[in-house]
C-alpha positions in Angstrom: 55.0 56.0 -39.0 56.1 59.3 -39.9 53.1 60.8 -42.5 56.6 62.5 -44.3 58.2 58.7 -44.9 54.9 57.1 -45.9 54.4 56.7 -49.5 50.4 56.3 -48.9 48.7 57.9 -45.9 44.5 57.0 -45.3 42.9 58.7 -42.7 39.3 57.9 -41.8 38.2 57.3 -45.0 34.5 56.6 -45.8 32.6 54.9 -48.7 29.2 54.3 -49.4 27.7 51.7 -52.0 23.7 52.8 -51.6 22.7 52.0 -48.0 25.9 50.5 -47.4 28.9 51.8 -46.1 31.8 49.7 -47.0 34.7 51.7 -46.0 34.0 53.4 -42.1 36.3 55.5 -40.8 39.8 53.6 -42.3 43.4 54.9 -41.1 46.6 53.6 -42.4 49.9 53.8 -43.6 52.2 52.7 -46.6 55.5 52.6 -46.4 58.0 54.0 -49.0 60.2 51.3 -50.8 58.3 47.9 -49.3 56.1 45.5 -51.2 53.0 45.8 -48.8 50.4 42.6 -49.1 46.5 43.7 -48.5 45.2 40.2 -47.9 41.1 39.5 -46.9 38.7 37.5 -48.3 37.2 38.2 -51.5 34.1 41.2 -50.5 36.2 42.9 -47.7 36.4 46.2 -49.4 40.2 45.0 -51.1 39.3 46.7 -54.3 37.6 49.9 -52.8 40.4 50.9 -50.5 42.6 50.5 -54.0 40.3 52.6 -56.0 40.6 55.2 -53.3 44.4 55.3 -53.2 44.7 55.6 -57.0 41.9 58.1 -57.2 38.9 56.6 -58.8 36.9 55.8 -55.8 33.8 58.9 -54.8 34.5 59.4 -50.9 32.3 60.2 -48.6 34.6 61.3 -46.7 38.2 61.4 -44.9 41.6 62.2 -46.5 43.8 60.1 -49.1 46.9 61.5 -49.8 49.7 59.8 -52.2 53.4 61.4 -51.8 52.2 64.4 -50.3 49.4 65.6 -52.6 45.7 64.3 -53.2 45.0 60.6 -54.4 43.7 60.8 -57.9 45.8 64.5 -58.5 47.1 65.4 -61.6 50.7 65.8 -60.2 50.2 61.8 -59.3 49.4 60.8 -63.2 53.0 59.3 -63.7 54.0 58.3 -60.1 51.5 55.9 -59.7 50.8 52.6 -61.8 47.5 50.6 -61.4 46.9 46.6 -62.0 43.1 46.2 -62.0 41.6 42.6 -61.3 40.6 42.8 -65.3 43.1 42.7 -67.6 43.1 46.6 -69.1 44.6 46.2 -72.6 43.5 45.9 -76.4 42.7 42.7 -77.3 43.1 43.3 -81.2 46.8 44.7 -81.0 49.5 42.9 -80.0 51.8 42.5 -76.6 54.6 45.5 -78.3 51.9 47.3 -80.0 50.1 48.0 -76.3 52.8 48.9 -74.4 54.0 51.3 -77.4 50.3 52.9 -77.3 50.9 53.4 -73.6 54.8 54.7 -73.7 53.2 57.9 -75.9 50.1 58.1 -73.8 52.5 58.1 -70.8 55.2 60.2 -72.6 57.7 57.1 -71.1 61.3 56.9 -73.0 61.3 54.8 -76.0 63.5 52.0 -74.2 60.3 51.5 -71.9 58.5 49.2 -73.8 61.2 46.5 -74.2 62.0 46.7 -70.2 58.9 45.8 -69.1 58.5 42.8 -71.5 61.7 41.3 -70.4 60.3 42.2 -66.5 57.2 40.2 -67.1 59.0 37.5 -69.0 57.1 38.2 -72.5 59.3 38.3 -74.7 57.8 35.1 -76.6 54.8 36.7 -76.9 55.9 40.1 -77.6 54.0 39.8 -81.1 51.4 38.0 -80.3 47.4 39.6 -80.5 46.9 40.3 -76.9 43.5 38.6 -77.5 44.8 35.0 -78.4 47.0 35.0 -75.3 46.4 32.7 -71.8 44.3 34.7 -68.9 47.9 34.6 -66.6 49.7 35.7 -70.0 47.2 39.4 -70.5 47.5 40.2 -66.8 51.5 40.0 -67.5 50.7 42.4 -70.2 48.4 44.8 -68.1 51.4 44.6 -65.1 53.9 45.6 -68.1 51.6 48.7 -69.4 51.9 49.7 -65.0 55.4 49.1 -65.4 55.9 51.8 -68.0 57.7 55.2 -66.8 58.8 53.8 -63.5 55.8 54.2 -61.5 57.1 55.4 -57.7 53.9 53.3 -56.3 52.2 50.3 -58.2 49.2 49.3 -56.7 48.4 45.4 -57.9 44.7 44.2 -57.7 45.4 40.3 -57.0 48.1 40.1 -59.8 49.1 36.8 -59.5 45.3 34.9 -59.7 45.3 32.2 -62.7 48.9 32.4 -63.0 51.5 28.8 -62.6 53.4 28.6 -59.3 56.5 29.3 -60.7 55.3 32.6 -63.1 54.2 33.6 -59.3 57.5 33.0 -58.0 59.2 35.2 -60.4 56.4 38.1 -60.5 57.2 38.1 -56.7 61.0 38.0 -57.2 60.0 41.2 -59.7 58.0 42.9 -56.6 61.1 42.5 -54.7 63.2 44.1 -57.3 61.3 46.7 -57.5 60.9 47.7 -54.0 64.8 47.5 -53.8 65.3 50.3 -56.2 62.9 52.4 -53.9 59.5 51.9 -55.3 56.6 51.3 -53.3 54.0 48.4 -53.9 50.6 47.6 -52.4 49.6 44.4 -53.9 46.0 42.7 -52.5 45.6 39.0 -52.5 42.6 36.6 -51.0 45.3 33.4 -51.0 47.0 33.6 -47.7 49.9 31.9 -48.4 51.3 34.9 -50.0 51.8 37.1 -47.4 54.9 35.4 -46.4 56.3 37.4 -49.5 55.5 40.6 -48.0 57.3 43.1 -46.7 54.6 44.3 -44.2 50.9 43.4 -43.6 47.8 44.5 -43.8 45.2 42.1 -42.8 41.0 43.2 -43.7 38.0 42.4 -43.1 34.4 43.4 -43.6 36.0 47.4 -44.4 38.4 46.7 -41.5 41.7 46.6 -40.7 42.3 43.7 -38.6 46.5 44.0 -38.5 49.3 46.0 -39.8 52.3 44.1 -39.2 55.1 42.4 -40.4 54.3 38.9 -40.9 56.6 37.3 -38.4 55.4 40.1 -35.8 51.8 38.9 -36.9 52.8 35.5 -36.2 54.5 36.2 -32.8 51.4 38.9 -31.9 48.9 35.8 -32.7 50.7 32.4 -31.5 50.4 31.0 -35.1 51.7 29.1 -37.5 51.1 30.4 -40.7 48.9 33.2 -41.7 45.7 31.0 -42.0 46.7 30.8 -38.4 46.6 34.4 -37.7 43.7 35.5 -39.9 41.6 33.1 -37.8 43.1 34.3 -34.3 42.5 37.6 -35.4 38.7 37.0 -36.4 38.5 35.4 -33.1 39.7 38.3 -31.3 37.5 41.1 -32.8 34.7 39.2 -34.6 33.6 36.2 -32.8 30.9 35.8 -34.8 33.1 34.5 -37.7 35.4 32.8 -35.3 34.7 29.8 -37.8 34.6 31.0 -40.8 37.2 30.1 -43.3 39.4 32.9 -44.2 38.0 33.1 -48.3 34.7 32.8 -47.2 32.5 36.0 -47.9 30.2 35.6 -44.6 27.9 39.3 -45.4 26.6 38.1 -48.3 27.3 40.9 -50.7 30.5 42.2 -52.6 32.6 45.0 -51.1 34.6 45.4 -54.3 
């Protein structure tokens, strides 16, 4: 791909926890306009590569750009929307009185905060103290705060853990949505049936990246079924070592995040 048409371009990045590097050396690309799924078992280094793209993540080295300019750059502050794992919101104000905080903090329009409580389907709860809400219902309120100013690139730390099957279906039918009217998603996941709902691929392990395909060119490339299927073939191919291993098993023993 074309570093002009990608909307995130990583090229051998490296990070170090202590002793340990946990990024070596990464390259890859993200395209404009797609809903791109980073799937891996939990420890892989899902949540450091993120970290890096939105520009909280001390590098040792390599280059992350975002549209163009530096990841973490003041010129990316409202291009670029981030979902973190842990629900980043005020538990003594309610659902409205977040997002509002956030419109001015993000100098969003005024009509802001009521689309992205009808995106995330919170309207019921729209006066409701954040901190008497469900676990699924305050990561809907942290993916509405990301939704404010129409981010160009949202970048979703496993968005859709704790939530019902069907509040999944619609969040993904929202992804979808999104990437139609030209903005660009990188969402990570551990549960592999989700990356049937992706656009494009990206397949890691152990600070690696194993694929980046579609998924029915992964599933052609690999001879499988389902993505199960092709994590496994994969991990057979270039780490035979963990040829049995299940694909949410954490086989090094310590956390990448």
């Amino acid at each position: 791909m074309n570093s002009a048409e990608a909307a995130v371009v990583v090229e051998g990045l490296r990070v170090r926890r202590g002793r340990r590097t946990v990024l070596d050396g990464l390259d890859l690309h993200i395209p404009r306009g797609q809903v791109v799924g980073l799937l891996g078992p939990s420890g892989c280094g899902k949540t450091t590569l993120m970290r890096a793209i939105v520009g909280v993540q001390r590098v040792a080295g390599g280059r992350v750009e975002v549209f163009g300019q530096p990841a973490g750059s003041s010129a990316l502050r409202h291009r670029v929307g981030y979902v973190t794992q842990t629900a980043s919101v005020y538990d003594d104000l309610t659902v409205r009185q977040n997002l509002a905080y956030f419109r001015r903090v993000l100098g969003a329009g005024r009509n802001d905060v009521e689309r992205a409580i009808a995106a995330t389907d919170l309207g019921e709860n729209a006066g409701q103290l954040v901190g008497t809400l469900s676990g699924g219902q305050r990561s809907r309120v942290s993916l509405a705060a990301a939704l404010l100013g129409s981010p160009d690139l949202l970048v979703l730390d496993e968005p859709t853990v704790g939530l019902d099957p069907l509040l999944r279906v619609e969040l993904w039918t929202l992804f979808h949505r999104l990437a139609d009217s030209g903005t660009s998603l990188l969402i990570s996941s551990h549960v592999m049936d989700e990356a049937t709902r992706c656009d494009r691929l990206l397949l890691m392990r152990e600070g690696a990246i194993l694929a980046d395909q579609t998924p029915e060119g992964l599933l052609r490339e690999t001879g499988a079924e389902d993505a199960e299927g092709a994590f496994l073939a994969l991990l057979r191919r270039h780490h035979p070592r963990h040829a049995l291993a299940e694909p949410g098993e954490d086989q090094d023993g310590e956390a990448a995040r």
